[in-house]
KOLTOR-392356 format. One record per residue (C-alpha): residue number from 1; residue in three letters; x negated, y, z negated. Coordinates in steps of 0.001 Angstrom, whole numbers, plus 500000, padded with zeros to 6 digits. Example, Ala and Ser with C-alpha at 12.3 -4.5 7.8 and 13.67 -1.06 7.14 Angstrom:
residues 2
<pt><i>1</i><aa>Ala</aa><east>487700</east><north>495500</north><up>492200</up></pt>
<pt><i>2</i><aa>Ser</aa><east>486330</east><north>498940</north><up>492860</up></pt>
END
This chain:
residues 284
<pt><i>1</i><aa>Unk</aa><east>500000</east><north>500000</north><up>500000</up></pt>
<pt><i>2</i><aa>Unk</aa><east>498575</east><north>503244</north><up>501261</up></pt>
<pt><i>3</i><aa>Unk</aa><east>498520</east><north>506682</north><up>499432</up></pt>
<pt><i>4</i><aa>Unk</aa><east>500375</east><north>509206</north><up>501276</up></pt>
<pt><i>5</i><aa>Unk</aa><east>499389</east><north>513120</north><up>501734</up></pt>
<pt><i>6</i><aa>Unk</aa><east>502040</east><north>515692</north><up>502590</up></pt>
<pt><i>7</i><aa>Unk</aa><east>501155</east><north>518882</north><up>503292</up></pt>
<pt><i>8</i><aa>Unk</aa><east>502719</east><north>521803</north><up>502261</up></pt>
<pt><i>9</i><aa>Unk</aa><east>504672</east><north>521440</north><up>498870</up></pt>
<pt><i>10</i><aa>Unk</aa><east>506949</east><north>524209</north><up>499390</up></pt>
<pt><i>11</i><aa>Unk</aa><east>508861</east><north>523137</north><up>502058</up></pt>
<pt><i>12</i><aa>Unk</aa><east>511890</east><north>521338</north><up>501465</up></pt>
<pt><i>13</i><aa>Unk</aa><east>512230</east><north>518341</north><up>503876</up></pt>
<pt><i>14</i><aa>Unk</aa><east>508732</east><north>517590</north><up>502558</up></pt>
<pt><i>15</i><aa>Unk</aa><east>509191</east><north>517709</north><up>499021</up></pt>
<pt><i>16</i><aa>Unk</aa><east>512424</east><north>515456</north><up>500083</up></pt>
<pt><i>17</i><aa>Unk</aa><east>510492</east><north>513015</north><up>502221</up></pt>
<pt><i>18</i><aa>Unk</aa><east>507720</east><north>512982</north><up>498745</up></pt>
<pt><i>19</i><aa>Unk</aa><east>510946</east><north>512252</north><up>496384</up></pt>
<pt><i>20</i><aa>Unk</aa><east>512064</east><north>509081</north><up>498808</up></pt>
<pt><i>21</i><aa>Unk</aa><east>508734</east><north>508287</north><up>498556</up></pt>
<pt><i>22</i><aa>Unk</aa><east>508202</east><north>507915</north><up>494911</up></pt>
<pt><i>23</i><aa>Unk</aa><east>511291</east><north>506366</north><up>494198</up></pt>
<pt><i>24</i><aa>Unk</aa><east>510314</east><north>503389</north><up>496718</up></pt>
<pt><i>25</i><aa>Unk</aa><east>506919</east><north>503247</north><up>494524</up></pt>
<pt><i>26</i><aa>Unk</aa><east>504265</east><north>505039</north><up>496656</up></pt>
<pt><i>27</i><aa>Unk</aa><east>501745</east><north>507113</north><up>495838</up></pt>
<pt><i>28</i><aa>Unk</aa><east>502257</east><north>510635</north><up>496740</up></pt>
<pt><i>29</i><aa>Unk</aa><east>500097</east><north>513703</north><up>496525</up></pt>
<pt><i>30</i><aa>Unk</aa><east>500848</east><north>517619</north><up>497841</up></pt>
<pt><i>31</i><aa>Unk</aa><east>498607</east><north>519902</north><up>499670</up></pt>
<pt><i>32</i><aa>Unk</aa><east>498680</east><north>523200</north><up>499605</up></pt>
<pt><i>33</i><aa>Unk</aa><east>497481</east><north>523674</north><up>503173</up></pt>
<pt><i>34</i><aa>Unk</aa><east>495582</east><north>522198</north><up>505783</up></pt>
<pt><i>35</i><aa>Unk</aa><east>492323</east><north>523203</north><up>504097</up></pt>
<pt><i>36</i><aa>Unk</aa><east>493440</east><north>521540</north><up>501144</up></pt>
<pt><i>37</i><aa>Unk</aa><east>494252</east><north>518382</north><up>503095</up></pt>
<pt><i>38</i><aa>Unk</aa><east>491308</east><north>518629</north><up>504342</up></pt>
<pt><i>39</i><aa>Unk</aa><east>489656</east><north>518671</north><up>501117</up></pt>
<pt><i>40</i><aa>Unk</aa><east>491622</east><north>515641</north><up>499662</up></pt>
<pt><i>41</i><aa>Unk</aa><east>490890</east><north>513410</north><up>502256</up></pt>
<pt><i>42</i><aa>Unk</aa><east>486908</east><north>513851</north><up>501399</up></pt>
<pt><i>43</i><aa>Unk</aa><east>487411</east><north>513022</north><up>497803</up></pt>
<pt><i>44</i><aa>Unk</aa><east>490202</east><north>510154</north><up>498027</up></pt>
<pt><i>45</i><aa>Unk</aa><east>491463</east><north>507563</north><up>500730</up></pt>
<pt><i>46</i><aa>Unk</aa><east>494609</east><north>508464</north><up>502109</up></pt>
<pt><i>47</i><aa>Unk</aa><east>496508</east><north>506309</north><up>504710</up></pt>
<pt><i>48</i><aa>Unk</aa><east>499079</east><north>508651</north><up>505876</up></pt>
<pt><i>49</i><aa>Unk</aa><east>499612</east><north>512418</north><up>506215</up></pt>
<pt><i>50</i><aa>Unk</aa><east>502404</east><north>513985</north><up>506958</up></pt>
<pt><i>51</i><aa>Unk</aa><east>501992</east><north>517393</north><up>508393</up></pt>
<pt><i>52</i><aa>Unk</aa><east>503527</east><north>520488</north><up>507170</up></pt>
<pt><i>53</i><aa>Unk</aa><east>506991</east><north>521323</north><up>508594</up></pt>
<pt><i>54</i><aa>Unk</aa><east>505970</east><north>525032</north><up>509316</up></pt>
<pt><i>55</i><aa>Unk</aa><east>503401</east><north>524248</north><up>512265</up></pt>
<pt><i>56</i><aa>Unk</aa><east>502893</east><north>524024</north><up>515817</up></pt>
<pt><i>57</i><aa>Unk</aa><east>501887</east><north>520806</north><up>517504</up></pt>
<pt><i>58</i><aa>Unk</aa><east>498745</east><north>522277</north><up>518779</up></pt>
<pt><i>59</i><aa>Unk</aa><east>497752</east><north>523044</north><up>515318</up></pt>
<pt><i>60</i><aa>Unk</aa><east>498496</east><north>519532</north><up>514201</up></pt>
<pt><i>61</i><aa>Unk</aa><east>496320</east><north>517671</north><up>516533</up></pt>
<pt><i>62</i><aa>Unk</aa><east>493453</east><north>520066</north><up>516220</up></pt>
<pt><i>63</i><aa>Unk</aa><east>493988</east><north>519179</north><up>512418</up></pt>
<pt><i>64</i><aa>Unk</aa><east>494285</east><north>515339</north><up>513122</up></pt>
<pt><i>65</i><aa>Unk</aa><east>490965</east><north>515236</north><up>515356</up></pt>
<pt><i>66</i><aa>Unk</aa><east>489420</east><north>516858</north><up>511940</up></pt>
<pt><i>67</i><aa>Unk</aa><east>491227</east><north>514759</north><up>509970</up></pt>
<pt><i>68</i><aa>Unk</aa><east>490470</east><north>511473</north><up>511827</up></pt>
<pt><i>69</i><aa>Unk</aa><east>486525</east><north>512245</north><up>511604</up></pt>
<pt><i>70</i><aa>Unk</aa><east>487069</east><north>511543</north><up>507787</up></pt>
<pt><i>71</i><aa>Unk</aa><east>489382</east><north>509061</north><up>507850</up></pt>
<pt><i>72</i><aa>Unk</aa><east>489591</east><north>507361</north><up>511375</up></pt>
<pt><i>73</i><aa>Unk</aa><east>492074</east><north>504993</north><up>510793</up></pt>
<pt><i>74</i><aa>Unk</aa><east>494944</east><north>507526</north><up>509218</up></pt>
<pt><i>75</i><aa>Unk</aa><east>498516</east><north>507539</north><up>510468</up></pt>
<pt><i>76</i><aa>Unk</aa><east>499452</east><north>510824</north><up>511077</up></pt>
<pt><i>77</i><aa>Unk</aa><east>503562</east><north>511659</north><up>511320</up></pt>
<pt><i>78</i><aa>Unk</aa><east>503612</east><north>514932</north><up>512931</up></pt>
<pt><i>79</i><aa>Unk</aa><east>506790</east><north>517811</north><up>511705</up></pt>
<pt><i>80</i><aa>Unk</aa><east>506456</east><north>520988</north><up>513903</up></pt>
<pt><i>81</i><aa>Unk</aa><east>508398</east><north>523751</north><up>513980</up></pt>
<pt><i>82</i><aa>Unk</aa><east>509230</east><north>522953</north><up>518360</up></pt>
<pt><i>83</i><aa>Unk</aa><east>507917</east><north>520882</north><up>520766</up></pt>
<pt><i>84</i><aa>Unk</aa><east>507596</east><north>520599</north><up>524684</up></pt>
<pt><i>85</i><aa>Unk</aa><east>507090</east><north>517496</north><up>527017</up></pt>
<pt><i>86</i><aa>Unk</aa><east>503689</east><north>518490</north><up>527578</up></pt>
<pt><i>87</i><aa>Unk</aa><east>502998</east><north>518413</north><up>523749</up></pt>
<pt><i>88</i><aa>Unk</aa><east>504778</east><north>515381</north><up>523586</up></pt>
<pt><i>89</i><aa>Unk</aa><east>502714</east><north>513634</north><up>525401</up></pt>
<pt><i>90</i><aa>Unk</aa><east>499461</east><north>515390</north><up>523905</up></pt>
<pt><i>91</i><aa>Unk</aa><east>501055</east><north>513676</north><up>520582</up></pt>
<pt><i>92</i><aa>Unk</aa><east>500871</east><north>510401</north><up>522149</up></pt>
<pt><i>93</i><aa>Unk</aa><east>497856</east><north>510596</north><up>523626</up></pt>
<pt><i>94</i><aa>Unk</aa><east>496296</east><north>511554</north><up>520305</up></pt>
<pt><i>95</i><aa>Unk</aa><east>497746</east><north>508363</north><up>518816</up></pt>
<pt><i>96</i><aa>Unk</aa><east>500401</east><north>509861</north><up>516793</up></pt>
<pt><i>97</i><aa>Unk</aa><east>502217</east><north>507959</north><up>514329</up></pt>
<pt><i>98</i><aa>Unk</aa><east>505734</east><north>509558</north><up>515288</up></pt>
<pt><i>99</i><aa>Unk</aa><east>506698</east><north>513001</north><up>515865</up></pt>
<pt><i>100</i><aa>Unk</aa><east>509655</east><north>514944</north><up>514457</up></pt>
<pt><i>101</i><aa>Unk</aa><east>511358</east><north>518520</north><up>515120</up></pt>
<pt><i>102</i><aa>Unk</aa><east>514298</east><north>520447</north><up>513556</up></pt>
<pt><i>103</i><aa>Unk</aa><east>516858</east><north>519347</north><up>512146</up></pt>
<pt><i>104</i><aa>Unk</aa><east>514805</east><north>517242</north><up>510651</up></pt>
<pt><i>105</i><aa>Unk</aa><east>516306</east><north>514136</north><up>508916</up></pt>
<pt><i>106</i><aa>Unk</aa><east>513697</east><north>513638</north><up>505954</up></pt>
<pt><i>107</i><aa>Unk</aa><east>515213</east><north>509888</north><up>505208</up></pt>
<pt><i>108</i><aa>Unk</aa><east>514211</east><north>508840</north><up>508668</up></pt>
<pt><i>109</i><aa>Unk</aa><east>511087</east><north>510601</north><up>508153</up></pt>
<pt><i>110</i><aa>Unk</aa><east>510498</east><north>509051</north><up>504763</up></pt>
<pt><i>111</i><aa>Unk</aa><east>511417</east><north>505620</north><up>506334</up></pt>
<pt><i>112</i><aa>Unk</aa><east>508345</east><north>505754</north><up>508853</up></pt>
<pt><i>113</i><aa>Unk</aa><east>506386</east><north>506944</north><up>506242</up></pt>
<pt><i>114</i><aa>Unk</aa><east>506631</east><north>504330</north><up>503832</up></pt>
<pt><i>115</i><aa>Unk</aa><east>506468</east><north>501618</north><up>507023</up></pt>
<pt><i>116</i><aa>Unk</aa><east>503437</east><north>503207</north><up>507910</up></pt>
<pt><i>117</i><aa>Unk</aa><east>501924</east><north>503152</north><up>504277</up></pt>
<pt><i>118</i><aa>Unk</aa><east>503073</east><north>499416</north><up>503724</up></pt>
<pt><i>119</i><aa>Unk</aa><east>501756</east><north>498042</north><up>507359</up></pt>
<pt><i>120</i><aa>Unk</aa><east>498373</east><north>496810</north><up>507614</up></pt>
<pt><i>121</i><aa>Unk</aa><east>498513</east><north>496500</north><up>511209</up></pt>
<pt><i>122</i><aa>Unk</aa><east>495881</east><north>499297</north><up>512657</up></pt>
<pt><i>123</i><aa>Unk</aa><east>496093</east><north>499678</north><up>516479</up></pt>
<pt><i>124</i><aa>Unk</aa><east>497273</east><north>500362</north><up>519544</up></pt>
<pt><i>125</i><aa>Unk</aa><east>500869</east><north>499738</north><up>519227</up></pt>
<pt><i>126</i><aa>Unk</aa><east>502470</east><north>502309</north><up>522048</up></pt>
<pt><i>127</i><aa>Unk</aa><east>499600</east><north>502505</north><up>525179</up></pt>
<pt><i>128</i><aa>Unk</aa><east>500552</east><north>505247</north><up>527363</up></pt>
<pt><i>129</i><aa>Unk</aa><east>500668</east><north>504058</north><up>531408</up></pt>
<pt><i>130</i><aa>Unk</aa><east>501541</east><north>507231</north><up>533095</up></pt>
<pt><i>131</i><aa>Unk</aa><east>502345</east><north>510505</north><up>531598</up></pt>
<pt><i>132</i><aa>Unk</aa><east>503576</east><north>513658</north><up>533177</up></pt>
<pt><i>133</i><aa>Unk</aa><east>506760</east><north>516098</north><up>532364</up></pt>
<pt><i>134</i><aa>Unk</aa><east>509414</east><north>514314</north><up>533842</up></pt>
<pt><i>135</i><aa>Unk</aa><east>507726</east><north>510649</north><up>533616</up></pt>
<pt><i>136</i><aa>Unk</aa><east>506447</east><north>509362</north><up>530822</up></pt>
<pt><i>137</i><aa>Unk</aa><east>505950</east><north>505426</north><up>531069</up></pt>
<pt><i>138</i><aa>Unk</aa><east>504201</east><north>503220</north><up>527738</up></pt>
<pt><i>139</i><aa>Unk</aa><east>503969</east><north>500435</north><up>526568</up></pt>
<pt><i>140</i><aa>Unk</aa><east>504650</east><north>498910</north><up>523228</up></pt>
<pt><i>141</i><aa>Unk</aa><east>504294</east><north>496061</north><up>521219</up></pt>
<pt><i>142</i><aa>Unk</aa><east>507430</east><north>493607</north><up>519611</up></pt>
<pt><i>143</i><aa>Unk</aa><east>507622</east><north>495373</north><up>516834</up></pt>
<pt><i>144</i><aa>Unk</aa><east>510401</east><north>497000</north><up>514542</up></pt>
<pt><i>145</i><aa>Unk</aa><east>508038</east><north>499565</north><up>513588</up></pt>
<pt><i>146</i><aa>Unk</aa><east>507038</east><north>500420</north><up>516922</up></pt>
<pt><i>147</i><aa>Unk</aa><east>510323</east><north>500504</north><up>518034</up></pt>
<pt><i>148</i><aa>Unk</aa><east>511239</east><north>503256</north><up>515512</up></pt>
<pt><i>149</i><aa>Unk</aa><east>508092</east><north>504979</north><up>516438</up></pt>
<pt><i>150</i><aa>Unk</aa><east>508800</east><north>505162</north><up>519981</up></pt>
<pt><i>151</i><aa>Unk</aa><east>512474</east><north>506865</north><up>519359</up></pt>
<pt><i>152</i><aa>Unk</aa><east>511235</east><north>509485</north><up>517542</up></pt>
<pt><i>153</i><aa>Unk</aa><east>509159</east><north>510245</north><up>520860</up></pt>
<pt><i>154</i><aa>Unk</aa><east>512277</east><north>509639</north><up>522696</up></pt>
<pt><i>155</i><aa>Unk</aa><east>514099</east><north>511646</north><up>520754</up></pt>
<pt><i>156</i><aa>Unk</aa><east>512005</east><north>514643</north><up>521343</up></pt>
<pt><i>157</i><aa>Unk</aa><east>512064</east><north>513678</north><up>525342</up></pt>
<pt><i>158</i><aa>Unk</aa><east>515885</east><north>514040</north><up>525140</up></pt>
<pt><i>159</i><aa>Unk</aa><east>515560</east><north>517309</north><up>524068</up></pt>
<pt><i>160</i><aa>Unk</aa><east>517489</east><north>518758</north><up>527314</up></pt>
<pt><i>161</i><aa>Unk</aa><east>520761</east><north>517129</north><up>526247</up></pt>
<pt><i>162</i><aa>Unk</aa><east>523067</east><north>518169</north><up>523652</up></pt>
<pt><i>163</i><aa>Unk</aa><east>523028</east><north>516914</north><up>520232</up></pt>
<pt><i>164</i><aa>Unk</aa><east>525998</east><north>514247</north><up>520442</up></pt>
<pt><i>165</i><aa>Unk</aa><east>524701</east><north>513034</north><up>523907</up></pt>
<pt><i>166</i><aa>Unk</aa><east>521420</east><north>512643</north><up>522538</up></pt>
<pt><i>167</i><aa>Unk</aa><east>522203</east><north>510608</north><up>519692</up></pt>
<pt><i>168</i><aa>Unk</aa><east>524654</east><north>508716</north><up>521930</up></pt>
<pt><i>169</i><aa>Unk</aa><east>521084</east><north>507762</north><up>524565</up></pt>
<pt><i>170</i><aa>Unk</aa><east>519197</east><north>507230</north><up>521315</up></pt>
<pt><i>171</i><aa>Unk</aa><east>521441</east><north>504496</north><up>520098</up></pt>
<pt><i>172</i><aa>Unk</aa><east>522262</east><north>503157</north><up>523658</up></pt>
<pt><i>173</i><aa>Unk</aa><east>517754</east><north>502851</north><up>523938</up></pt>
<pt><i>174</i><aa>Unk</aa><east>517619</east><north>501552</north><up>520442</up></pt>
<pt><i>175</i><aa>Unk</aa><east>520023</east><north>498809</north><up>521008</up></pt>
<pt><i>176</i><aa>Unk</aa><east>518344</east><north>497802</north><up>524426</up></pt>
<pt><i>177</i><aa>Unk</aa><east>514914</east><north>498029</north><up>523191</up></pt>
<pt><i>178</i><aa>Unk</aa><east>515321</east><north>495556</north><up>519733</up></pt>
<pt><i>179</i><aa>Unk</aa><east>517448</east><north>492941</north><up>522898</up></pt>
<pt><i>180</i><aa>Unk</aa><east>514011</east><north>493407</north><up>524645</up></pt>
<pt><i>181</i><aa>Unk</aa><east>512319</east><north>492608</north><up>521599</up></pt>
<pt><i>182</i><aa>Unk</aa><east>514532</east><north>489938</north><up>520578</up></pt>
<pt><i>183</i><aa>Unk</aa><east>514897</east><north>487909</north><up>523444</up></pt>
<pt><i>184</i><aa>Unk</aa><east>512861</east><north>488777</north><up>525653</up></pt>
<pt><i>185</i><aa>Unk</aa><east>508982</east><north>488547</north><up>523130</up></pt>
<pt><i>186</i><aa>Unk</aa><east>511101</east><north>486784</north><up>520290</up></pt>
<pt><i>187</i><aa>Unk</aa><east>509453</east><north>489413</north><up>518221</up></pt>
<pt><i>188</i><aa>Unk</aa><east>506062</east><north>487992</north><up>519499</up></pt>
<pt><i>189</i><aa>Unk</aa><east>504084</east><north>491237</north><up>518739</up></pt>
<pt><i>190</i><aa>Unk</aa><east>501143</east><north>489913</north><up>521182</up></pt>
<pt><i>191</i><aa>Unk</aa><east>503743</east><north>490700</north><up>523896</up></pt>
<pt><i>192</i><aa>Unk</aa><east>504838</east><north>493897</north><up>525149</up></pt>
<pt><i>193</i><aa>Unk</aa><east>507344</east><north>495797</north><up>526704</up></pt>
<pt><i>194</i><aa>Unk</aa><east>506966</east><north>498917</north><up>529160</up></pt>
<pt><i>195</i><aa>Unk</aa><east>509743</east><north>501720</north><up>528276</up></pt>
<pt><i>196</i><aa>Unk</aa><east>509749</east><north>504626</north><up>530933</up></pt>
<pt><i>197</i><aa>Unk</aa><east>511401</east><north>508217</north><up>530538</up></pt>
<pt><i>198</i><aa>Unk</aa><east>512699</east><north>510119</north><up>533359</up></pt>
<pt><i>199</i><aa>Unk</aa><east>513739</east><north>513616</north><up>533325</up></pt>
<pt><i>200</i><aa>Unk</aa><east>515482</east><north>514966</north><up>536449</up></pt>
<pt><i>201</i><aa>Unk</aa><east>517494</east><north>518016</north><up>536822</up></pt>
<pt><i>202</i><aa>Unk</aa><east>521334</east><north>516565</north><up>536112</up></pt>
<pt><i>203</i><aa>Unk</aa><east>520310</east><north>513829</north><up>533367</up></pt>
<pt><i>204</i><aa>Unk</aa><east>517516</east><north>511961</north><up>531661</up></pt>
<pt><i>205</i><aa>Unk</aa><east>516898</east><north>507893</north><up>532188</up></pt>
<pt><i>206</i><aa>Unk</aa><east>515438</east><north>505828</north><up>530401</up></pt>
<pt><i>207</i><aa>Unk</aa><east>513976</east><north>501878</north><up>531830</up></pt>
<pt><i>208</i><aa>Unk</aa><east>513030</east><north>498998</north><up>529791</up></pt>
<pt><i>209</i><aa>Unk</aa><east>511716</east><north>496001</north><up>531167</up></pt>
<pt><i>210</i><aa>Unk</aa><east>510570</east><north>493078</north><up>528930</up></pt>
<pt><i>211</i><aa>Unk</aa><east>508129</east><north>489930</north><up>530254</up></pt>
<pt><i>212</i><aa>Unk</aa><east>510763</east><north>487185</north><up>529260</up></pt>
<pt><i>213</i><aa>Unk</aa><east>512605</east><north>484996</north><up>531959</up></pt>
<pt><i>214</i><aa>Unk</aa><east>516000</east><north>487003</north><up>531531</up></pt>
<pt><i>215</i><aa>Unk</aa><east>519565</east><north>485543</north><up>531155</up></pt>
<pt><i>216</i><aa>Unk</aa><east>522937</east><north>485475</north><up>532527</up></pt>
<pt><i>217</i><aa>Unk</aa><east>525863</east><north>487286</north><up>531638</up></pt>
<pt><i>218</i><aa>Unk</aa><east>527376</east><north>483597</north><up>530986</up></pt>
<pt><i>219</i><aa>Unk</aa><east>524578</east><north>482926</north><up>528832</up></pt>
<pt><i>220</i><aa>Unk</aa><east>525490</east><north>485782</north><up>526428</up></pt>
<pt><i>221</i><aa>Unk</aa><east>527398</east><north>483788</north><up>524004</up></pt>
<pt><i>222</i><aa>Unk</aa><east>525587</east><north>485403</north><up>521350</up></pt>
<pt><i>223</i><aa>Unk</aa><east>526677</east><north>488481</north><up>522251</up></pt>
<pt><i>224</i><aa>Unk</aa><east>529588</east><north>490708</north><up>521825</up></pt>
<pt><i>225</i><aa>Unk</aa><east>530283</east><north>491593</north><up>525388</up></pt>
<pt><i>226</i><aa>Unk</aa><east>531020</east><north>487905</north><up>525497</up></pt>
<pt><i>227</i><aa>Unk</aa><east>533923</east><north>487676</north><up>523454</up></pt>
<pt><i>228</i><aa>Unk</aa><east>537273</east><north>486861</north><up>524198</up></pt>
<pt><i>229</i><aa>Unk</aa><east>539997</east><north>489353</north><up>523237</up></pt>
<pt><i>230</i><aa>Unk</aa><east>541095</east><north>486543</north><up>520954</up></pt>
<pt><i>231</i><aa>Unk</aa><east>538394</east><north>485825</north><up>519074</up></pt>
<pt><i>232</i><aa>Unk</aa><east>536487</east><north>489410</north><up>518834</up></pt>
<pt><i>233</i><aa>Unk</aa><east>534129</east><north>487839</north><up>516246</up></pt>
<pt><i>234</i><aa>Unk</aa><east>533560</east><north>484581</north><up>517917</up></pt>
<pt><i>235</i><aa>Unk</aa><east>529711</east><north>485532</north><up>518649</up></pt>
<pt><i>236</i><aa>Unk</aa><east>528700</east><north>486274</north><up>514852</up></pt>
<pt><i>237</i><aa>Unk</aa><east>529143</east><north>482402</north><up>514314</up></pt>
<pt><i>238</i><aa>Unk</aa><east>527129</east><north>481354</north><up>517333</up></pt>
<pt><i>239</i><aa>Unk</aa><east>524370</east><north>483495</north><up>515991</up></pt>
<pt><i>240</i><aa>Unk</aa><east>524618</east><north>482050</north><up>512601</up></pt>
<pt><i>241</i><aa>Unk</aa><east>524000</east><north>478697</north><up>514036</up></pt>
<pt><i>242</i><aa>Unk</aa><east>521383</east><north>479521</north><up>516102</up></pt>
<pt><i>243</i><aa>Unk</aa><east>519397</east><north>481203</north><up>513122</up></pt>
<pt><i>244</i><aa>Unk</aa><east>519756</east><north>484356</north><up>515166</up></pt>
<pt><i>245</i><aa>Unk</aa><east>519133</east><north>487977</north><up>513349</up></pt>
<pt><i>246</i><aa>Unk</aa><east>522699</east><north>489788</north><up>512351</up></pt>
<pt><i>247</i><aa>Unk</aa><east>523792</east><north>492179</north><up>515457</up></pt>
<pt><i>248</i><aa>Unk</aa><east>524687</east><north>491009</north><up>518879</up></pt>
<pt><i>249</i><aa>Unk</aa><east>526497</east><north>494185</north><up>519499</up></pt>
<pt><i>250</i><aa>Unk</aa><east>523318</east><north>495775</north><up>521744</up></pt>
<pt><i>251</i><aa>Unk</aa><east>524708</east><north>495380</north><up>525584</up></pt>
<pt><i>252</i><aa>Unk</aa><east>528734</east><north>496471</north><up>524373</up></pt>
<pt><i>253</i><aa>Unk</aa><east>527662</east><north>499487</north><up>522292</up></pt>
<pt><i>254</i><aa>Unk</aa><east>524719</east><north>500984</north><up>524972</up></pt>
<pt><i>255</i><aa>Unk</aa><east>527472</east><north>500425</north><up>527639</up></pt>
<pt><i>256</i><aa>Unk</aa><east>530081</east><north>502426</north><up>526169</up></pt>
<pt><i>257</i><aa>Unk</aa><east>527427</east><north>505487</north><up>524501</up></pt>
<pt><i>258</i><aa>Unk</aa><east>525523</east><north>506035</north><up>527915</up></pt>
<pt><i>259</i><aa>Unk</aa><east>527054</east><north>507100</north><up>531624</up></pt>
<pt><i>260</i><aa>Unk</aa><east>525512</east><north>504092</north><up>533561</up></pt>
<pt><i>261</i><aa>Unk</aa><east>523791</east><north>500796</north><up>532241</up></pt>
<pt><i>262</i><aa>Unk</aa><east>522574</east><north>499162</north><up>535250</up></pt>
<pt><i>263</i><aa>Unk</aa><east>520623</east><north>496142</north><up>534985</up></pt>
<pt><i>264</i><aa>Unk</aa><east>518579</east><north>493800</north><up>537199</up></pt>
<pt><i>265</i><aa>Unk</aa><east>519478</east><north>490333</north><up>538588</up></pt>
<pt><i>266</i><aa>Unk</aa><east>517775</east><north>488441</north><up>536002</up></pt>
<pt><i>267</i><aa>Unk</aa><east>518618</east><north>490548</north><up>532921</up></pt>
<pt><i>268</i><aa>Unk</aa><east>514934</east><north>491171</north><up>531833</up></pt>
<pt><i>269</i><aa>Unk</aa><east>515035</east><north>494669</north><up>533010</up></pt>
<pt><i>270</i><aa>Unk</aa><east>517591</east><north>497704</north><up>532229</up></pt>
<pt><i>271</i><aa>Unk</aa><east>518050</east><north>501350</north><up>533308</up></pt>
<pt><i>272</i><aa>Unk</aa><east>520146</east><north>504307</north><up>530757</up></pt>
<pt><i>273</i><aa>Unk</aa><east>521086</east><north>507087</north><up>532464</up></pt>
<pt><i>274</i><aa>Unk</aa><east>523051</east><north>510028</north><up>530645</up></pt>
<pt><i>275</i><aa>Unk</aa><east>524117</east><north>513282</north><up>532350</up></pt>
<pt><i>276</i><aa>Unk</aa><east>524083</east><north>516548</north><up>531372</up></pt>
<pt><i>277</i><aa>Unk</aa><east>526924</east><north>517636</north><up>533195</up></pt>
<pt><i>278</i><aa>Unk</aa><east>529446</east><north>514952</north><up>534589</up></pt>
<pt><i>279</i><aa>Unk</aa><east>528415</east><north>512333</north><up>536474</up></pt>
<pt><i>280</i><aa>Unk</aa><east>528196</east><north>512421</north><up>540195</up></pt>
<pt><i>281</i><aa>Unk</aa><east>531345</east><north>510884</north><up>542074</up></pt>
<pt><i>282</i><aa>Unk</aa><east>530048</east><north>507762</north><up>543292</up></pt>
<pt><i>283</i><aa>Unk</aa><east>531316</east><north>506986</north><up>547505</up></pt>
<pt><i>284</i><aa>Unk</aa><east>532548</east><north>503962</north><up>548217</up></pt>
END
């Protein structure tokens, strides 16, 4: 279990994200600045910092370059004041631990930063394959905690679209990713998935495409989506026999939160697309 910095004590989503902290049982300390961070991280070991809620992305990687040179193997969770693709990607490229702008939600923030203080796992979980504004394509390990990582990148990606469509793409990605991860790498985290972003001017897309050998829409018994009308719950007992994880509900609640779902042939691949105005009339 790593100690966690937090910078800035006068803040209050991070004296809320030290609180959750504490009361799961980690060690927390306060900075009063980046110099004192700074300063901390010379004297003690630290395995996480999270960054001060009042500063600019620019400022936080310069910090984490410094910080890294004392500590190379911190996680650093990045709150900034705004964001832009560009410094998006700059986040990812500099190995970021997960990135978060206003509102900020200081549960989901805690909830990274206690993963990230109780995993022992040091790596390269998300490796970036092509990054521009407008196309950003990784990709990640079968993980859970790599899977919440890569949202809160997502999330900042998705900026363009209004809060309840946003959240409504989130959920839609989150539920297609964990199927990826499920049945696609059976949670192998030696496997990997490639996740791609696409902004264009009338919506923002999102791909995922897993290495497994796919399935049929017959095959889904597991599933929601395959339910009868008579027997809603019918797929909760297949999973139960099948020693499968509580959910099933991925394909039927992505469908109805996002403006397309298209997937391939073989079911190993899947594309979200959500508008920001409505969506075009398609010609028959």
């Amino acid at each position: 279990m790593s100690r966690v910095l937090i910078i800035g004590s006068h803040a209050p989503v991070g004296r809320e994200v030290g609180d959750s902290l504490c009361t799961a049982g980690l060690p927390v300390e306060y900075s009063a600045g980046n110099a004192d961070a700074l300063k901390r991280l010379r004297i003690r070991a630290f395995g996480v910092v999270v960054t001060s809620a009042d500063s600019a992305i620019d400022e936080n990687l310069v910090l984490i370059e410094e910080m890294r040179s004392i500590r190379p193997a911190l996680k650093c969770i990045v709150l900034a004041h705004h964001t832009t693709p560009d410094k998006v990607i700059a986040a990812l490229r500099a190995r970021v631990f997960a990135c978060f702008t206003p509102p900020f939600d200081s549960y989901e923030i805690a909830n990274l930063a206690r993963q990230a203080a109780t995993d022992s796992k040091i790596g390269e979980d998300i490796e970036i394959l092509s990054a521009r504004p407008g196309w950003v394509s990784v990709r990640v390990n079968s993980r859970l905690i790599t899977a919440d990582r890569l949202l809160t990148f997502a999330k900042e990606l998705s900026a363009q679209l209004p809060e309840d469509a946003k959240q409504d793409l989130l959920q839609a990605l989150r539920e297609i990713l964990l199927n990826a991860m499920e049945h696609g790498t059976a949670f192998n985290p030696d496997q990997s998935i490639e996740v791609t972003a696409i902004r264009t001017a009338r919506a923002m897309v999102f791909r995922v495409r897993d290495p497994g050998a796919g399935f049929r829409q017959e095959s889904l018994s597991h599933a929601a989506s395959a339910n009868s009308t008579d027997d809603p719950t019918a797929h909760i007992r297949q999973r139960q026999e099948e020693g499968m994880r509580p959910g099933g509900y991925g394909l039927l609640l992505a469908s109805g939160t996002v403006d397309e779902l298209i997937r391939n042939e073989i079911g190993n691949e899947a594309i979200l697309i959500k508008y920001l105005d409505s969506p075009p009339t398609q010609k028959l």
